[in-house]
C-alpha positions as CSV (number, residue, x, y, z in Angstrom):
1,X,-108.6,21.2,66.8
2,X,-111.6,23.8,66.3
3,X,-110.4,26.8,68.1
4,X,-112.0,29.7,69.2
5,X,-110.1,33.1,69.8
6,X,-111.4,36.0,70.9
7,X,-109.5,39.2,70.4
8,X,-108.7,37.2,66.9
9,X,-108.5,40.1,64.3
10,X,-106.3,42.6,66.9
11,X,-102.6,42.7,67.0
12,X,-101.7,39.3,68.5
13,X,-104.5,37.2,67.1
14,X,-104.2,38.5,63.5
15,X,-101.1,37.0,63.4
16,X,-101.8,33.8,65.6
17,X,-105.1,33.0,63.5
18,X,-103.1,32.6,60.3
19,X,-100.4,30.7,62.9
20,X,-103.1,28.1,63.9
21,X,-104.9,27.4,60.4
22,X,-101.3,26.6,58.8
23,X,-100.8,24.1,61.5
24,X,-103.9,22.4,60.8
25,X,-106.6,23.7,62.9
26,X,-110.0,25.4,62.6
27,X,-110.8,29.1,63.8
28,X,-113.8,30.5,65.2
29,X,-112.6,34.0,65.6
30,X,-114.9,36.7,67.7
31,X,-115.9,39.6,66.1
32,X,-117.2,42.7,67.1
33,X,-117.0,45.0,64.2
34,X,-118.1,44.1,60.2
35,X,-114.3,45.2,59.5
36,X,-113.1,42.9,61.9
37,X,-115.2,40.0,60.6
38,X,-114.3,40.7,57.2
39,X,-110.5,39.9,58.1
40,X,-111.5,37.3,59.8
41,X,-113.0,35.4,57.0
42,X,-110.2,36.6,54.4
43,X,-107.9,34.9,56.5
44,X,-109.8,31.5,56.4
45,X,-111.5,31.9,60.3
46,X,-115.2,31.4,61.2
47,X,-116.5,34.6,62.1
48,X,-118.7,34.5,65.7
49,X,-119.8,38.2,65.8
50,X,-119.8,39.5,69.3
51,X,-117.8,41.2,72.2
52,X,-116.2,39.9,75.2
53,X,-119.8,41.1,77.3
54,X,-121.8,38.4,75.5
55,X,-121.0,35.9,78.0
56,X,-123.8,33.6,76.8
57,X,-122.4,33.7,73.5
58,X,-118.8,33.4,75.1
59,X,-120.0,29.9,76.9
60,X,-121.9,28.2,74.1
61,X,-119.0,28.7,71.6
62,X,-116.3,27.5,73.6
63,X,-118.5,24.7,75.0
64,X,-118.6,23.5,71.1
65,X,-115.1,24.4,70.7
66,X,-111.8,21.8,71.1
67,X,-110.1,24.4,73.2
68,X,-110.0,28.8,73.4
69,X,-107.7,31.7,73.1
70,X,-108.4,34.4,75.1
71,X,-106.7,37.6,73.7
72,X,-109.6,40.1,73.9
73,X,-109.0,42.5,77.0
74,X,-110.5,46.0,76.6
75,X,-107.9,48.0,76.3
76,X,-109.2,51.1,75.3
77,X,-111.7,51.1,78.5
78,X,-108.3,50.5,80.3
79,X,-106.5,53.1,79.1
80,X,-109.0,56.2,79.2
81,X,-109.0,55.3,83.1
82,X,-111.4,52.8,83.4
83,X,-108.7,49.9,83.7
84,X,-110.8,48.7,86.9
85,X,-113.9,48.2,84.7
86,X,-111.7,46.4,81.5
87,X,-110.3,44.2,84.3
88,X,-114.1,42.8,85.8
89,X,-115.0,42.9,82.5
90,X,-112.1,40.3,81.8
91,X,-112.7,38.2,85.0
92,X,-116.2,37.4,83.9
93,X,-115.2,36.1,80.6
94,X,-112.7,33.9,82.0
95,X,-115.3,32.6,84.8
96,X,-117.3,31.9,81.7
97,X,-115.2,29.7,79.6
98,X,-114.1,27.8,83.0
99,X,-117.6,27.4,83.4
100,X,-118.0,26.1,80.1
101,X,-114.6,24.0,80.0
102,X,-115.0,22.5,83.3
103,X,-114.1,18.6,83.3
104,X,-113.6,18.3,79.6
105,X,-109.9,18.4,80.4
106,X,-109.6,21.0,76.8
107,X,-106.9,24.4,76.9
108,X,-107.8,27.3,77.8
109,X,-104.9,30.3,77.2
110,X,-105.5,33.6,78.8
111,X,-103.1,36.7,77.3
112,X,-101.8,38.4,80.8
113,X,-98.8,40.8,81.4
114,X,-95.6,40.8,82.8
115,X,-94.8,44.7,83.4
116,X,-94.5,45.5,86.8
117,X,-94.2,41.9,87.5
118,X,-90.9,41.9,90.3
119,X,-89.9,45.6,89.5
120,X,-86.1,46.0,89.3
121,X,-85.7,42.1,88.7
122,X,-85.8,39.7,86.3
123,X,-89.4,37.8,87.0
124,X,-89.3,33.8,85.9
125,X,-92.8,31.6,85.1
126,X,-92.4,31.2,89.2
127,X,-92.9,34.5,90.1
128,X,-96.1,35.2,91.9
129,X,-98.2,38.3,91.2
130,X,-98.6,41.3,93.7
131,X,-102.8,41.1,94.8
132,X,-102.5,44.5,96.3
133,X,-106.6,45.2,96.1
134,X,-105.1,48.2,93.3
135,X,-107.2,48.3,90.3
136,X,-104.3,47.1,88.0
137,X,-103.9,44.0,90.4
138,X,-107.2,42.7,89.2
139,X,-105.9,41.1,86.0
140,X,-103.4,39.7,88.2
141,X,-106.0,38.5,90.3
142,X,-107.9,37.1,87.0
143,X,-104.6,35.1,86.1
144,X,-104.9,33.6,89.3
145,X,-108.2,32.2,88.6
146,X,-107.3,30.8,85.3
147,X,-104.9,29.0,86.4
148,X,-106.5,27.6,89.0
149,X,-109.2,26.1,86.8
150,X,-107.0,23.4,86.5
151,X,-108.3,21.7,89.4
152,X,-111.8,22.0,87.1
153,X,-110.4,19.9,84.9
154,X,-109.4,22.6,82.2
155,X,-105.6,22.2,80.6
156,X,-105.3,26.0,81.5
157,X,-102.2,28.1,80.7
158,X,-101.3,31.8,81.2
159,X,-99.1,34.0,78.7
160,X,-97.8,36.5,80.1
161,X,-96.6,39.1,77.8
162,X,-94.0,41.5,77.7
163,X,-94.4,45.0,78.0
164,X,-93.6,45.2,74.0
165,X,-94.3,43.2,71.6
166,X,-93.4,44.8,68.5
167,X,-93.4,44.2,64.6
168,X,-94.5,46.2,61.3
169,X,-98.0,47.7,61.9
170,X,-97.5,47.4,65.1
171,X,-100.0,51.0,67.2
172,X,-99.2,49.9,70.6
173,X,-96.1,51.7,73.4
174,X,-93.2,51.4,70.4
175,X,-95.3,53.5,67.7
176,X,-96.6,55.7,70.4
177,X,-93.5,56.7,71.7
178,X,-92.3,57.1,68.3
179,X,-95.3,60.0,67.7
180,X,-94.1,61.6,70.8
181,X,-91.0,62.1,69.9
182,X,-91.8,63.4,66.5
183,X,-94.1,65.9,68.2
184,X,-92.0,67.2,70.8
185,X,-89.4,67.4,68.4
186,X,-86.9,65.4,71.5
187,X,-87.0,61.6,71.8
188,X,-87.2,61.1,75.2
189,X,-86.7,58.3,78.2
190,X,-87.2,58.9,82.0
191,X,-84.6,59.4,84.5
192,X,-81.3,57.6,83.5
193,X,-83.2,55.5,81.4
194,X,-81.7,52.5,82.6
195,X,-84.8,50.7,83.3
196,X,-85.3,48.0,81.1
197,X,-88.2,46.2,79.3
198,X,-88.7,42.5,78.2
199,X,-89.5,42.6,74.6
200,X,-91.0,40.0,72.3
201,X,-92.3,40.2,68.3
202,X,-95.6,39.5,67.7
203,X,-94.5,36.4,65.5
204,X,-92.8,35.0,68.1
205,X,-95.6,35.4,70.3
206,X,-98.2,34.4,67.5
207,X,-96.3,30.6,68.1
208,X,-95.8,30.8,72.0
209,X,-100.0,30.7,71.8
210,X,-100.1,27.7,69.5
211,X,-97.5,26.1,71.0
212,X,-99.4,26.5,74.5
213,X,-102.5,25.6,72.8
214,X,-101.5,22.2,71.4
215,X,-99.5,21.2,74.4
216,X,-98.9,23.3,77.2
217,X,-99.7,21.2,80.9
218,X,-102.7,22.7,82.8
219,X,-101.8,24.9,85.3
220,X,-98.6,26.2,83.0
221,X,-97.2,29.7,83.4
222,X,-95.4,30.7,80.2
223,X,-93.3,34.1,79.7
224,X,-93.6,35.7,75.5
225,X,-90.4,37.5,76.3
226,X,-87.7,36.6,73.8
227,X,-85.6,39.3,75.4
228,X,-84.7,39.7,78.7
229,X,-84.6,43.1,79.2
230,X,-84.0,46.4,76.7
231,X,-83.1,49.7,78.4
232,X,-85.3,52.4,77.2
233,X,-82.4,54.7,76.5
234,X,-81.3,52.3,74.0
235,X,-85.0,52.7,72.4
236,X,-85.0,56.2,72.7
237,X,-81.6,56.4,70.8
238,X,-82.7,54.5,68.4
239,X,-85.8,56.7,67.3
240,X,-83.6,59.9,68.2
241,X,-81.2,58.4,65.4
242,X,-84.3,57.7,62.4
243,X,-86.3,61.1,63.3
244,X,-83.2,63.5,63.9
245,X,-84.1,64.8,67.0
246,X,-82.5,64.9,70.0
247,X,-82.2,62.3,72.7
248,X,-82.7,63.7,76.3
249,X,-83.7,62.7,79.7
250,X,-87.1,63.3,81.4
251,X,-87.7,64.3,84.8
252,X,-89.7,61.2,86.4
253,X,-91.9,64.3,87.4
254,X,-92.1,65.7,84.5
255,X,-93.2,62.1,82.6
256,X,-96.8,62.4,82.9
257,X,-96.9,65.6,81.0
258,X,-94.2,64.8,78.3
259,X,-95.6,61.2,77.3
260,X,-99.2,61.6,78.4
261,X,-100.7,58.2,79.7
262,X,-97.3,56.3,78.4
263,X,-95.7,58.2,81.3
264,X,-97.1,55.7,83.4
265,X,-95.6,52.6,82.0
266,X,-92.3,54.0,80.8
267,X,-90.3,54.2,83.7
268,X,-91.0,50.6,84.7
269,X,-88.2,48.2,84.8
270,X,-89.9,44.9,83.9
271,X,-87.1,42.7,82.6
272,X,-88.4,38.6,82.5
273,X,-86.9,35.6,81.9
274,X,-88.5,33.0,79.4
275,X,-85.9,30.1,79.6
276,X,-88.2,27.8,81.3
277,X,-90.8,28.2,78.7
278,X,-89.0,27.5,76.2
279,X,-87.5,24.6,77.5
280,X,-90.9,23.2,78.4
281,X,-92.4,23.8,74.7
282,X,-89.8,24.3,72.9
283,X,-90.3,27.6,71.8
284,X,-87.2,29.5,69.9
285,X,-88.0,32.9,69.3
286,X,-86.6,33.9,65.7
287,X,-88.2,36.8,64.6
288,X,-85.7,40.9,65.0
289,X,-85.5,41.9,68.6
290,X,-86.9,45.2,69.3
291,X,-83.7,47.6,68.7
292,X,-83.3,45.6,65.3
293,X,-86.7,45.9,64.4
294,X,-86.8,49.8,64.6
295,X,-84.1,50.2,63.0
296,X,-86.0,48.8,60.4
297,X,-87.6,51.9,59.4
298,X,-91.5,50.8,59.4
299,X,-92.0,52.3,62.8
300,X,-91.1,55.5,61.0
301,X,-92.6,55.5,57.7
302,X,-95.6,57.6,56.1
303,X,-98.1,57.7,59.3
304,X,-96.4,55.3,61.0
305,X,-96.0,56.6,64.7
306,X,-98.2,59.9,64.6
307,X,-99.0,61.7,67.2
């Protein structure tokens, strides 16, 4: 198949655009930066340069494409408080590939998460999201719409990710917790640390979105979680142990101003189930789970982690 995958040179999608040319397929990968277009092409992808606002462009590519891959979400709009406007942003590029998918009965996977899914529970593929109108909500709400462009005639899927999905090079919750703890000189977790994160690597997940690709049913919701559910105490010990600095408890209070803008996804308990997906594509998840990959080392080496 000629894929096309936006988001295709960032942390998922470098990995999953190597994934999908060794198993036979052709990548158009979107680019919005030369640097990004150069990895592109040394890893054997079509370059379309661009950004997830060039909805014309978004529509005419997939239209000439066998199926797409939608990692692109703007997450550094999101996280500098803007998550409403990364979120519409997000919505109209899905309206735009249903648009351009419609009765062609050709995938369409959209990356969505699963933190804060059924806090304090373990969430299965048959959980429904919260629409609570809050601005987080809105990719929720976005999911929603994918999924229903099955009835358009689009073999649609949703990934839902878990909170962390880790590996070497990995700049994302693991390495930044990592650089707060080697500036504060404490590594930290948030109340009793008990609450617990679903974790999956970036390998792992690289396959999940070739697997759903090639064969997922429309309509599918599919769970990148190879672990149910790591306590972030255990996490914390971990980097205590590599960085030699204490392990201590932070006040829920207090979170905001030890971690920053981390303080607001720490505390979650977000633990998830992916047995049904993996029974439905058979997907095995093989790569180090998260405590095993930190210990590692890369999450600590040279810059690795800094604040």
């Amino acid at each position: 198949m000629r894929i096309f995958v936006t988001g295709a040179s960032g942390w998922i999608g470098s990995a999953l655009v190597p994934e999908l040319i060794d198993a036979g397929h052709q990548v158009l990968g979107l680019a919005r930066s030369t640097a990004s277009a150069e990895a592109l092409t040394a890893a054997g992808a079509e370059v379309v340069r661009g950004t997830v606002d060039d909805l014309d462009l978004l529509g005419t590519t997939a239209a000439a494409s066998d199926g797409v891959v939608h990692l692109a979400f703007k997450h550094d709009v999101a996280f500098t408080g803007d998550y409403q406007g990364a979120a519409e942003a997000d919505r109209r590029a899905v309206d735009t590939f249903g648009d351009a998918l419609a009765g062609s009965d050709r995938p369409f996977v959209l990356a969505s998460g699963l933190a804060g899914l059924k806090p304090g529970q373990v969430s299965t593929e048959r959980d429904l999201p919260t629409i609570d109108g809050s601005p987080t909500s809105l990719r929720a709400v976005t999911s929603t719409a994918a999924l229903a462009l099955a009835s358009r005639g689009v073999r649609s899927s949703v990934v839902r990710l878990a909170p962390t999905c880790h590996g070497e090079g990995d700049n994302g919750f693991m390495a930044t917790l990592v650089g707060i703890a080697r500036a504060k000189g404490v590594s930290g977790y948030i109340g009793d640390g008990a609450n617990r994160w679903a974790a999956v690597h970036r390998l792992d997940a690289a396959r999940l979105f070739r697997l759903a690709v090639e064969k997922a049913p429309a309509g599918a919701v599919l769970h990148g979680a190879a672990e149910e559910g790591v306590a972030i105490r255990d996490v914390a010990e971990v980097i205590g142990r590599h960085l030699d600095v204490p392990v201590t408890s932070v006040a829920p209070e207090a979170a905001a101003e030890h971690f920053g803008w981390l303080g607001a996804f720490l505390g979650l308990d977000a633990p998830a189930s992916s047995a049904l997906t993996q029974e439905s594509l058979d997907w095995r998840p093989t790569r180090p789970d998260l405590l095993e990959d930190l210990a590692k080392g890369h999450y600590f080496s040279g810059s690795a982690g800094a604040a």
